[in-house]
Structures are given as C-alpha cells and as structure tokens.
C-alpha positions in Angstrom: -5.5 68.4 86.8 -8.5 66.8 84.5 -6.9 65.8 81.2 -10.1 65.0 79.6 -10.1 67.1 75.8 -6.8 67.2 76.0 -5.4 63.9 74.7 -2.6 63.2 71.8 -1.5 59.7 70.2 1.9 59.2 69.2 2.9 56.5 67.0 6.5 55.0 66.0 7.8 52.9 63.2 6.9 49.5 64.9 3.6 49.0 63.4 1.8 51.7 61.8 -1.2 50.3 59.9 -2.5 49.4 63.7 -1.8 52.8 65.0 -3.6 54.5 62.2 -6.3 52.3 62.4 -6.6 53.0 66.6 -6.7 56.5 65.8 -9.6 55.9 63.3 -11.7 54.1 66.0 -11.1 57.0 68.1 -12.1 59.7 65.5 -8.7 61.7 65.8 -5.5 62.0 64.1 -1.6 60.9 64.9 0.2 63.8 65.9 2.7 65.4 64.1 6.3 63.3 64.6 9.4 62.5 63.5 11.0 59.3 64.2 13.6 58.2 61.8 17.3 58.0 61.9 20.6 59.7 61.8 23.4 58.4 59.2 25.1 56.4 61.7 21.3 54.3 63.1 20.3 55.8 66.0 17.0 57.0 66.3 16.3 60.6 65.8 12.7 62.0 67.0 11.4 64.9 66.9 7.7 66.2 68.3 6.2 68.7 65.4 3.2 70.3 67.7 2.8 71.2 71.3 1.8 68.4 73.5 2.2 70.2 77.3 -0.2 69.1 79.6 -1.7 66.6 77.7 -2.7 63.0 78.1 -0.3 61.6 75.9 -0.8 57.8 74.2 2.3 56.1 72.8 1.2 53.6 70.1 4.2 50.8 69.9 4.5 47.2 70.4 7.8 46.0 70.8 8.0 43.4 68.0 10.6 42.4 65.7 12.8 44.1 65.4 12.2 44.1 68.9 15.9 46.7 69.6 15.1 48.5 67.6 11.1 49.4 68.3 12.0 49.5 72.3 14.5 52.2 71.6 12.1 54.2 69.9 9.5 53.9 72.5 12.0 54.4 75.2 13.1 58.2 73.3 9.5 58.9 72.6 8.7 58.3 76.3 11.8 60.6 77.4 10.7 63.0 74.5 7.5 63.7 75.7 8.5 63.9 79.3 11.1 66.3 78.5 8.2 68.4 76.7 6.1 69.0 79.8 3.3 66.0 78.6 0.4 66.0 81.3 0.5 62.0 81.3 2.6 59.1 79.1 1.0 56.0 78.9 2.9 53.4 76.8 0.3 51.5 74.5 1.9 47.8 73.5 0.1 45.5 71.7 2.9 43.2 72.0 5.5 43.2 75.1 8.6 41.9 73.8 11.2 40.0 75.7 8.3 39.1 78.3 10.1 35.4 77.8 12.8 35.3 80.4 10.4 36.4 82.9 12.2 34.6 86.0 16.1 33.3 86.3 15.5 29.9 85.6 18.6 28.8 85.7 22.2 30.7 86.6 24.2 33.3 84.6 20.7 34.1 82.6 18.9 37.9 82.8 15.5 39.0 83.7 14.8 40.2 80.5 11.0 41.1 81.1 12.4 42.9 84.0 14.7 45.0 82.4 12.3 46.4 79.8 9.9 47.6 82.6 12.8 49.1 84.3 13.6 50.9 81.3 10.0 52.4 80.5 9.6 53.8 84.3 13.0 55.4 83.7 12.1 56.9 80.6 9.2 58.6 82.3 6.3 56.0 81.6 2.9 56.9 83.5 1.2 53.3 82.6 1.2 50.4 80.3 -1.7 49.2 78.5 -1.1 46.0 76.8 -2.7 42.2 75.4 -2.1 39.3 76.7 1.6 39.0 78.1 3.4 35.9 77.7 3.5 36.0 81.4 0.7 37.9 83.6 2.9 38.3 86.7 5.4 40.5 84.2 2.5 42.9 85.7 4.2 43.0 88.8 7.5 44.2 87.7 5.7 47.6 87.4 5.4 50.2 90.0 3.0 52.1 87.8 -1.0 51.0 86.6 -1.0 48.2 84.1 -3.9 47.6 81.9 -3.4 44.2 81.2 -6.2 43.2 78.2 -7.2 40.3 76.5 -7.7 39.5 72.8 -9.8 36.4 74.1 -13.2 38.2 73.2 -12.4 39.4 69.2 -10.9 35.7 68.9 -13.9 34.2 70.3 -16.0 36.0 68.1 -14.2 34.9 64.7 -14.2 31.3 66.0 -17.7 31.8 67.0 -18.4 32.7 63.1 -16.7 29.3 62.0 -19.8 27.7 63.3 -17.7 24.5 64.4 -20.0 21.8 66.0 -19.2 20.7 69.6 -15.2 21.9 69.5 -12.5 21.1 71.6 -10.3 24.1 72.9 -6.6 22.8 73.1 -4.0 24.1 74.9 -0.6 23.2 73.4 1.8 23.9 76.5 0.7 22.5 80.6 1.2 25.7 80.8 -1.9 27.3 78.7 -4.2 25.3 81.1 -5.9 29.0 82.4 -6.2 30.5 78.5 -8.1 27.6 77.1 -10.2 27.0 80.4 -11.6 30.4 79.5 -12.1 30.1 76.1 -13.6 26.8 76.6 -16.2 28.0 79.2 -17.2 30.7 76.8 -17.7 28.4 73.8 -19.4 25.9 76.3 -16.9 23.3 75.0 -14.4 20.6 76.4 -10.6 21.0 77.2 -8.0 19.1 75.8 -4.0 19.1 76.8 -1.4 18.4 74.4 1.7 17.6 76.6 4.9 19.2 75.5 8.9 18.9 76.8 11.0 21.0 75.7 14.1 20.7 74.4 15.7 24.2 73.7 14.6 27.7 72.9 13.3 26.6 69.5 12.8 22.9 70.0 9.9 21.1 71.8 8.8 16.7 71.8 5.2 16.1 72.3 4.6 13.8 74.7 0.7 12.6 74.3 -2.7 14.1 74.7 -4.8 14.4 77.5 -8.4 14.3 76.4 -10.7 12.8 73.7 -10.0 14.4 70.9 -11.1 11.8 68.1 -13.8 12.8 65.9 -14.1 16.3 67.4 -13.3 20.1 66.2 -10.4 21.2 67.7 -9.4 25.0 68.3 -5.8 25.2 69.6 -5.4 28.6 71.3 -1.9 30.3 72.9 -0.7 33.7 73.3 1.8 33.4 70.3 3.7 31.9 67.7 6.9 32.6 67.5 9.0 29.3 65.0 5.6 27.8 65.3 7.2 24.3 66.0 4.8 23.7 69.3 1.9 25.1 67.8 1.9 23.2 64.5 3.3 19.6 66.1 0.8 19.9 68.6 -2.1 19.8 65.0 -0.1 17.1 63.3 -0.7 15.0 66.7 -4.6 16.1 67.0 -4.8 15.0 63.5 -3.0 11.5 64.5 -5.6 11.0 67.0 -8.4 11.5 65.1 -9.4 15.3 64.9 -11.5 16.4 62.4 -11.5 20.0 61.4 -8.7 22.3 63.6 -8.6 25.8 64.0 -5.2 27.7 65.6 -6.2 30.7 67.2 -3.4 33.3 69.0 -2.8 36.5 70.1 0.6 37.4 68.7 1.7 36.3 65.4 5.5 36.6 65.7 6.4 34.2 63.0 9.9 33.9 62.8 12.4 31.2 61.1 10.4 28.5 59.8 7.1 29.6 61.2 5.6 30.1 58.0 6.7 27.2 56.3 5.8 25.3 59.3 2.2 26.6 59.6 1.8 25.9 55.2 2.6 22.4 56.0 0.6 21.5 59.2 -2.8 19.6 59.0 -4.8 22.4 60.1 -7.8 24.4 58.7 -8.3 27.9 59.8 -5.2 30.5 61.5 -6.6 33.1 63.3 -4.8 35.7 64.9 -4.9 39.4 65.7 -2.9 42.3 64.4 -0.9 43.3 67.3 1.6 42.5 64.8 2.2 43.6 61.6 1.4 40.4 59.1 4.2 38.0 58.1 5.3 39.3 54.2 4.7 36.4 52.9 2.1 35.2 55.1 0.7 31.6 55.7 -1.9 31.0 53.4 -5.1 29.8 56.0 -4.1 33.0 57.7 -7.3 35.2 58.9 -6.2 38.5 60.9 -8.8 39.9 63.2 -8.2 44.1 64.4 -7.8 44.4 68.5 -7.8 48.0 67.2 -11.4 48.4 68.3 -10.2 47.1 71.8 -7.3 49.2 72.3 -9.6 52.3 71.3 -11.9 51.8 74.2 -9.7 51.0 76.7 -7.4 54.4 75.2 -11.1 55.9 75.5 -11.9 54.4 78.9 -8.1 55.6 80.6 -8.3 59.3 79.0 -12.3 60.0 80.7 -10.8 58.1 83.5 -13.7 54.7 83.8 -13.0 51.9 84.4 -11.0 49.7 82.4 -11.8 46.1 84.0 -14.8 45.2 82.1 -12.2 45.1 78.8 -10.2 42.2 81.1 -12.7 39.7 80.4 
C-alpha cells in the first residue's frame, strides 16, 4: 500500500524546539498527542487524532534524561502500533547508550544492543538517525537504518569562519575516518591527538601526531559528553603552537563539568548542532547549527520513497 499523502509526525518531551522546527521545514503540523505522566512517574500517552494507515514519524532523540526519553519513544512506538499505523519509523537525532557497543570486558551489557532490541519489540519499522557513536550499532537492527551525517551543515559553518589553511584534528585514534572526511572536503591536513584512557570520565594525552604549529586547527568528534578529551586535546594544540582552534561536533551532551571545562579551554569558536537541546547555561563561544533541514529531507525522501544515500555524504 503507497503511503505517500498520508504521513503524521509525532513528537515527545525529549526535545521539542527541534521537532517543531522539522515539522516547519516540512510545511505540516505535530499531531495531536499527549505524553506526560501519571502521579506515581510513568509515562502516560495518549494519541488525540486518527493515525491508521499512515506513515507515521516519531520525533525523539534519546538524550538526557536518556530513561526517561527511551521510555517514551518505546510507548509511542507500541502506541501507534497498537492504533493500526501504516509505518513507524523512529526519528533520533541522538542514539543514546550507543557507548557500550561491544562486551569489552566481562560481567558488562551490550547496552547499544539492548535499545535496538527494544525499538523492534515495540513495533519500530526503521530508524533514521546522525552520526552514531559507533556505525556498526547499524547492524544490531534487523530493520532499514538511515544512518545520516551532520558532517555537511558543520562544514558549512566552518567554511563561513574563513580559517586559512586549517588543520582538522581528531581527538581519539579512533576519529581517524570523521576527520579524514572533513579534511578532504576542506582540502586541509590531518592531525591526531593521541589519547589513553583512564576511566569512563578520565582520559591522558599522550602527544600529537602532525604539524600543528602555527596552523588553524578544527577539532571535530561525534560528541561531547564531560568534555575532558575534547578540551585537553585544545589546551595541547595550543602548547604546540596552534593558532586559532575551532571544536566542531555532532552531539552536544554536556554533562558534569563540560561546561565549565569548555569556558576554560584555549579555544575560539564551538560549533555544534541541535540534535540536542542547548546546555542551560551554555558555554559562552557556543554556535548551534539546525540538522533540522537534514532530518526534513531525509523524512521527505523515506515518506515519497527516494533515495536516501545522497544525505550520507
């Protein structure tokens, strides 16, 4: 059955200013919903229109607080499956516990694992999301994955910077593939910073691999979460001779000391996108950039059934 005209976006609690401004982008309302709570805490949702048959687009990234914004999409999932919807597809920004992504080490969870688990259960038809902590999470999924990229709104506000012959710098070994293809599209070098780390929340640099001295520098990463990596990683760019620096991420989870952290560090511009709601208060070089124009096409692109893979670039 075609489901083209016939499509509905639902939104929960997790981050609303995003979801309204998706559904602006795509020229059509929210539908009509309840999701609050009952005395006691748990979620209580209630659909207010008719959504049978339809091509149904759940707007919710599950950021903190990351419990309670999964439960929601999890019931919002089993609502509209339980009210005859034509298709669900789950529409997250930001795909919480994507850390623990492999057993690592004994008596620890999958935790990434577990969440895709939950959303087939529900009744989940396909995910759309931006850049995962871990792309292979992609394989935990027995249903389409739309994996985007924020790379190409980033780009553009670094692009507008205007920073003469930069330096894209990768913070973790690990980054090696995200700031390859940021460098190759700002025709610029790559640099390594070279991390150990310590525990969940503390890292050591090591040293950095590249010349960095006398040279922009635009650290990019898929998030910060305490922002201790992130900002140690400037303070040693800045040791070794960096001129102007420029953080640029997907996910802008600040927690703990982030903020503080990010006030502090020698760096000039932080950009980041809005698959988040802002930090209240925020750091104060802090530029946000919409992927709500991103998420609209590729909403666009799914419901009149095109293709999707020229918004992976």
């Amino acid at each position: 059955m075609s489901l083209h005209g016939k499509m509905t976006l639902i939104a929960g609690n997790a981050h609303p200013e995003l979801a309204q401004n998706i559904a602006r982008e795509l020229d059509m309302p929210l539908a009509e919903a309840h999701v609050g709570r009952f005395p006691d805490g748990e979620v209580d949702i209630k659909i207010n229109q008719d959504i049978r048959g339809r091509d149904c687009f759940v707007l919710q990234p599950t950021c903190p607080p990351v419990n309670e914004n999964w439960v929601e999409l999890l019931l919002l999932t089993d609502t509209l499956r339980r009210a005859s919807a034509g298709r669900i597809t789950a529409v997250m920004p930001y795909y919480g516990y994507a850390r623990k992504d492999r057993k690592d080490e004994g008596r620890v969870p999958i935790s990434a694992k577990v969440l895709a688990n939950t959303l087939s259960v529900s009744g989940t038809d396909r995910l759309v999301t931006l850049d995962m902590h871990a792309a292979q999470i992609q394989g935990f999924f027995d249903l389409p994955v739309d994996h985007l990229y924020s790379r190409p709104v980033l780009l553009k506000a670094v692009q507008e910077l205007g920073l003469e012959a930069p330096v894209v710098v990768t913070p973790d070994v690990g980054g090696t593939k995200m700031a390859r293809a940021y460098a190759k599209r700002l025709e610029a070098d790559l640099a390594i910073v070279d991390k150990r780390r310590i525990s969940g929340s503390e890292t050591k640099i090591e040293h950095v691999i590249g010349d960095v001295e006398g040279r922009n520098c635009v650290i990019v990463d898929d998030m910060i979460s305490t922002g201790g990596s992130i900002t140690q990683a400037a303070s040693v760019l800045r040791k070794s001779g960096a001129k102007e620096i420029v953080i640029a991420v997907s996910h802008a989870v600040f927690c703990g000391p982030a903020v503080q952290r990010l006030d502090e560090a020698p760096v000039d511009h932080i950009l980041v996108t809005d698959t988040i709601p802002t930090a209240d208060p925020a750091p104060k070089k802090l530029v946000t950039i919409s992927v709500a124009g991103l998420v609209a096409q590729a909403i666009r692109n799914i419901h009149a059934e095109t293709s999707v893979s020229s918004l992976f670039e």
